[in-house]
N, C-alpha and C positions, 0 to 999 in steps of 0.2 A: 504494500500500500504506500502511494506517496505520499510525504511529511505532508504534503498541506491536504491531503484528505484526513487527519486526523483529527483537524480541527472541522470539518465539516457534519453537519447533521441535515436532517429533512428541516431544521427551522433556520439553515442560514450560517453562514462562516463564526466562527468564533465567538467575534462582541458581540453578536446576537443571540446564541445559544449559550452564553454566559447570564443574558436576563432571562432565559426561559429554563434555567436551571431550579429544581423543585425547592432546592434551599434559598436560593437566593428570591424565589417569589414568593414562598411562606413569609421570610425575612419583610417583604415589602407590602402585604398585608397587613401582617401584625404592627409594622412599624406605622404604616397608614393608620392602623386604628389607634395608636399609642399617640400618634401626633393629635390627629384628631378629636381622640381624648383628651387630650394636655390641652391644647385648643382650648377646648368647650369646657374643661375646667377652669381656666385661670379666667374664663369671660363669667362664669358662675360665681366664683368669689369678686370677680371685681361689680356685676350684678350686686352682691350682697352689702358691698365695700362704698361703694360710689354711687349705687342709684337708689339703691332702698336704705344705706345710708345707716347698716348697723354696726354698733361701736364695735372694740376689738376686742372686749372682753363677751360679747355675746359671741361673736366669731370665734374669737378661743372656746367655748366650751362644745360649741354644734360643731366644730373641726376635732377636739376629742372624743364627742360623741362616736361620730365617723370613722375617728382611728380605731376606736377603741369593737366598733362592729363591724370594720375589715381584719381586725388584729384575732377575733372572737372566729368569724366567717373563716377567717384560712387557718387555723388550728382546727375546726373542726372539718374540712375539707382533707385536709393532710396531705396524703399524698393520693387523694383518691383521684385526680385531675391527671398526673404523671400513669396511676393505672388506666386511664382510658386510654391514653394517648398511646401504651405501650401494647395494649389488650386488642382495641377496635383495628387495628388492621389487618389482625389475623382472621377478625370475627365475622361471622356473617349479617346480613344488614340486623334483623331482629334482635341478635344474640347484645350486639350493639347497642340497640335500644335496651332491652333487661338489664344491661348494666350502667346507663344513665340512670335509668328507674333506682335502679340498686343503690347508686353511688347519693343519689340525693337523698332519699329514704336515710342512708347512713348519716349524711353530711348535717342533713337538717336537725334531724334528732342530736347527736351531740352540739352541735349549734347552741341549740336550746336548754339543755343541760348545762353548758359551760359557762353562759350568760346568765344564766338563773345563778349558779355558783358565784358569777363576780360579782354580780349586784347583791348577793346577802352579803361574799365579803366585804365590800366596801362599805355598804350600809350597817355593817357592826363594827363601823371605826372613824376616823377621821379621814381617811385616804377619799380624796376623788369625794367630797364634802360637797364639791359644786355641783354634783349631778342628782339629779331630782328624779322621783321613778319614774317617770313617764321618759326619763334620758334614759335609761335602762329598758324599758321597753322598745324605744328606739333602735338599742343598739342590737336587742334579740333581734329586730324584724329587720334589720340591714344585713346582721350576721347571716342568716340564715337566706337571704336573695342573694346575697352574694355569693353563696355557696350556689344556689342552682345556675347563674349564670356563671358561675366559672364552669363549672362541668359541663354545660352546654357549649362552649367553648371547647373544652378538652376534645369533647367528641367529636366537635367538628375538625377538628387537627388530627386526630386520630382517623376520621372519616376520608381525608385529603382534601377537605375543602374550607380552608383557609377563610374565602371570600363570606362565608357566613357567620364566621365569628366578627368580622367588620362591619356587616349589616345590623345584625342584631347591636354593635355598638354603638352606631349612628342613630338606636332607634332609643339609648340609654341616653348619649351628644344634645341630642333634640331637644328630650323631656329635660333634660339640667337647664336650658336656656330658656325655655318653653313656661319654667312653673315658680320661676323664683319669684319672680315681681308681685304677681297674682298672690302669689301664699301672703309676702308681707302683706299685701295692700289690703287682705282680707283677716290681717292678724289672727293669722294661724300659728297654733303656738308650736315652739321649737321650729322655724324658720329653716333651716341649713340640713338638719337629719331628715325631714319630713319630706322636705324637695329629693332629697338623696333617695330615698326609700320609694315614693311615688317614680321616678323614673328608670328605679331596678324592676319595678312591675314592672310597667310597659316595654322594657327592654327582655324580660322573661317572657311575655306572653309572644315578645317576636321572637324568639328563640322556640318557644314551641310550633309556632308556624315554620322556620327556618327548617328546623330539626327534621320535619314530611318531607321534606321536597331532599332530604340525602338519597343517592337515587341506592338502588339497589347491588349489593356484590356477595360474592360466594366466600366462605369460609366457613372455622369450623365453631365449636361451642367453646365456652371458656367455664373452665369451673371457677367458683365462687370463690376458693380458698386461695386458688393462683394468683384474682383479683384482688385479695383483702393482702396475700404477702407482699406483693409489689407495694401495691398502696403503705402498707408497714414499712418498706423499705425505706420509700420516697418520702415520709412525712417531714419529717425534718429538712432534708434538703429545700423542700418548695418553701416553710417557713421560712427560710436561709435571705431568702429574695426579702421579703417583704414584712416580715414581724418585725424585727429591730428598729427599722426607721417609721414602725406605727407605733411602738410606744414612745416617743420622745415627747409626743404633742403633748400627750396626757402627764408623762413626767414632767414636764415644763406647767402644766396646769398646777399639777402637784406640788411644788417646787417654789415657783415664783407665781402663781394666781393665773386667772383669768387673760389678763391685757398680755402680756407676755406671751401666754399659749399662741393668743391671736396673734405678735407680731412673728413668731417662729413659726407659725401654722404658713404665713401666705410664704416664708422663703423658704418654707419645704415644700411647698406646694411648688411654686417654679423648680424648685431643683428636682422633685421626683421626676420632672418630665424628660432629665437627665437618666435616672434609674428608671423608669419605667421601658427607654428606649434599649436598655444594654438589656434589662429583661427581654426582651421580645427578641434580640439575638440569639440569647442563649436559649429561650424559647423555639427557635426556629431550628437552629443546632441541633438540638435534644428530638424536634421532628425527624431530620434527616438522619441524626445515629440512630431512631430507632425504627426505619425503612431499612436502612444502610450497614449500620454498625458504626461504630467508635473508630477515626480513621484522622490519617492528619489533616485531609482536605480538606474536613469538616471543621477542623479546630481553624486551620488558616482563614477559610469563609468567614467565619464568625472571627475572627482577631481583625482579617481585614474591612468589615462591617463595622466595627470598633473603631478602629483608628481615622476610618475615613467618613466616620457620620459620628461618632459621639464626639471623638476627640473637639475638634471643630465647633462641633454646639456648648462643651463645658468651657472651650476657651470665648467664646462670647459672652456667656454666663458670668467668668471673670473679669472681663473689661468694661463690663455695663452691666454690671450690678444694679446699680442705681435708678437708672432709665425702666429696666426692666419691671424692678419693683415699684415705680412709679406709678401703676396702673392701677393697685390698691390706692394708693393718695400718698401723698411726700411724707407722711408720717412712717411710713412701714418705708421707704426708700432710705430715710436718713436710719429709723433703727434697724433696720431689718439686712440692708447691703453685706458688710463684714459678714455674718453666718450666712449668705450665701454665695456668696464666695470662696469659703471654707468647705460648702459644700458639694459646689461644682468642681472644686481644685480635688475633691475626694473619688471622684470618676475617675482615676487614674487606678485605685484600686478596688474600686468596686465593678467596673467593668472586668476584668481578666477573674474576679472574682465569681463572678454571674456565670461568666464562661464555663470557668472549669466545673459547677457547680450541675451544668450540662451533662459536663463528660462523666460526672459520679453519679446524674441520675439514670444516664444512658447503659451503664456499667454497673447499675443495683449495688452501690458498695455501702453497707448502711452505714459500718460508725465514724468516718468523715462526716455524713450527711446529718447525723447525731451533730458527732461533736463541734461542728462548726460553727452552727447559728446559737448553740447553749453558750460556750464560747464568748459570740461576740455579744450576746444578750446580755451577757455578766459585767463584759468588759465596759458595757455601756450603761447597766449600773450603778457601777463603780467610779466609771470619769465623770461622766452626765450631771450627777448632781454636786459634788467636788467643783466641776470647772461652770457649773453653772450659779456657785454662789462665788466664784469670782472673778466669771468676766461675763454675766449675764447671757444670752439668748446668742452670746457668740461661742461663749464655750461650749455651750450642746452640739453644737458643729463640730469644733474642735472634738470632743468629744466623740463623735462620729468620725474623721477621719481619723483618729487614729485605731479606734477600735477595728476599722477594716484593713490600715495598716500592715500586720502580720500575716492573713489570709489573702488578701489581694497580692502579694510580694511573693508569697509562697503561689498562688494560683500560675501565675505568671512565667515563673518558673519551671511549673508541671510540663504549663502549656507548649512552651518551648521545648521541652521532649518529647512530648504527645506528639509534634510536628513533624520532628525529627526520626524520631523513629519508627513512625508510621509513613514517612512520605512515602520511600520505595514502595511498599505495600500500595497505598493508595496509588501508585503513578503505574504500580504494573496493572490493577485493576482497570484502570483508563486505557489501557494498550492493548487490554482483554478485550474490552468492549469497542473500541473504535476497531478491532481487527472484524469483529462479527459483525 
């Protein structure tokens, strides 16, 4: 075969079947929906911020409401979202379905359970003083939507079709922009959870419409037990992503009050849209190793997704700070700049982090996936409130980069062998297949 028929396919020479590459269009999906998301997020709090015009200390507690029923919602999720993804491609369409069914049925039930637990702990102490039961209630019914739209999501990744997990997002995008004003104007109480919760329904009931239309494929059955070890496997790991940086809001509630929660809530809010994007790499990653297997082309894909779309967005994040969080009002710009800054400058280890974070749930290795988010949960702690009683709403930052510090430095390093000593492997597989 000649060299340049190696680079050709039925879609076109090279740079063209490098965007119709199944990683790299998952990849552009999910990041679609993550932008889009992030979007319609920051216009949601600035809606709350700038036109309905509520102070930062109401902002700070319906922004720990929020954390605290995403924080509830993926603990009791676990890793059941990793079992669909790794379960539904071998399955046949139905068996498919039985185990969304299955997976929410689990997901919601401990949801429920674990929120009921935090709200009597907190309600037999002082902790979390500012939240009122119907803030508790709140956060069960966020918890537990959130749990069904993420597994609707799983399945659709697991199912190969990427583009429905972006739909049904658009249809959550919408309702965020769509109910804020209306709720104030009608003084609806708790303002910020109740618009959150109202448009996880309607973004649920387009997920059960979505979820018909997966069309039909052959495969086999999946025992139950196969589904609940994986899921066991993967728990931890998927917390790894996303619980640590949802307890800070509430810690900072905890810690320094109200007003404070609210000026650290809006420059996490910008900078998640940093982690949310490295997420959906290694989200995408974790697709293709588990079509594919664990290979180094897959870790390069996802390292060069990294460098050439995060990098770039967290050095923006660093030079205009300021401007950025301007769109809350110049109050949260003047206090709010420094921690995120701190924040964005912290992508440097939190992406290679996400990554490798791929390659151990692609690879079912549980006590890395264990010990990694327990790890940095402690670690943050331990700094969080130390450097948060003496450098304010910037130390929680600081606080944050350095807890990911150690694992991000180590991840990085993995990565670079994973590359390496998997390239030949992956590059004879490419010679296999363009010979056929």
């Amino acid at each position: 075969m000649a060299e340049n028929d190696r680079w050709t396919t039925e879609r076109g020479p090279w740079p063209l079947r490098s965007l119709w590459d199944p990683q790299h269009r998952t990849t552009l999906y999910l990041m679609l929906n993550q932008a889009i998301g992030a979007m319609t997020g920051l216009a949601f709090w600035f809606l709350l911020a700038r036109v309905a015009g509520l102070p930062p200390g109401e902002l700070g507690i319906g922004y720990s409401v929020l954390a605290l029923g995403t924080a509830v919602g993926l603990v009791a999720k676990g890793g059941l979202d990793t079992a669909l993804i790794r379960t539904v491609p071998g399955a046949h369409r139905l068996e498919g379905v039985r185990l969304l069914r299955f997976g929410v049925l689990l997901g919601t039930t401990v949801a429920l359970l674990v929120a009921s637990a935090l709200a009597v702990t907190a309600g037999s102490g002082d902790f979390l003083a500012d939240l009122s039961p119907e803030s508790w209630i709140l956060v069960a019914l966020v918890a537990v939507l959130l749990v069904v739209t993420w597994l609707q999501d799983a399945y659709f990744l697991g199912g190969g079709d990427p583009r429905a997990t972006f739909r049904r997002n658009l249809v959550f995008s919408g309702a965020r922009l769509a109910l804020p004003v209306p709720i104030v104007l009608l003084a609806l109480p708790a303002p910020v959870p109740l618009t959150w919760a109202l448009a996880l329904v309607a973004s649920t009931l387009a997920g059960i419409v979505l979820a018909r239309r997966i069309p039909g494929r052959a495969g086999s059955s999946v025992p139950r037990s196969r589904f609940l070890r994986c899921a066991a496997r993967n728990m931890a790991g998927n917390a790894a992503e996303i619980l640590p940086g949802l307890l800070l809001v509430p810690l900072v509630l905890a810690v320094s009050g109200a007003e404070s929660a609210g000026y650290f809530g809006m420059a996490w809010t910008a900078a998640s849209l940093l982690f949310l994007a490295t997420a959906a790499v290694g989200r995408s990653a974790l697709v293709s190793m588990s079509h594919d297997g664990v290979s180094g082309r897959a870790v390069r894909r996802g390292a060069l997704q990294c460098v050439a779309l995060i990098g770039p967005a967290a050095l923006v994040g660093v030079l205009f700070a300021e401007p950025i969080l301007w769109i809350f009002g110049p109050e949260y710009a003047t206090t709010s700049a420094t921690a995120f800054r701190v924040l964005c400058a912290s992508t440097v280890f939190v992406a290679p982090a996400f990554l490798y974070l791929a390659v151990l749930r692609a690879e079912e290795r549980p006590l890395p996936l264990v010990l990694f988010p327990l790890a940095l949960v402690a670690a943050l702690f331990v700094l969080a409130p130390f450097l948060t009683v003496q450098a304010g709403i910037t130390g929680v930052a600081v606080a944050w980069l350095l807890a990911n510090a150690p694992f991000g430095a180590y991840a990085a390093w993995r990565l670079v062998l994973i590359r390496e000593v998997r390239k030949d492997a992956s590059m004879a597989v490419d010679r296999r297949t363009d010979v056929e």
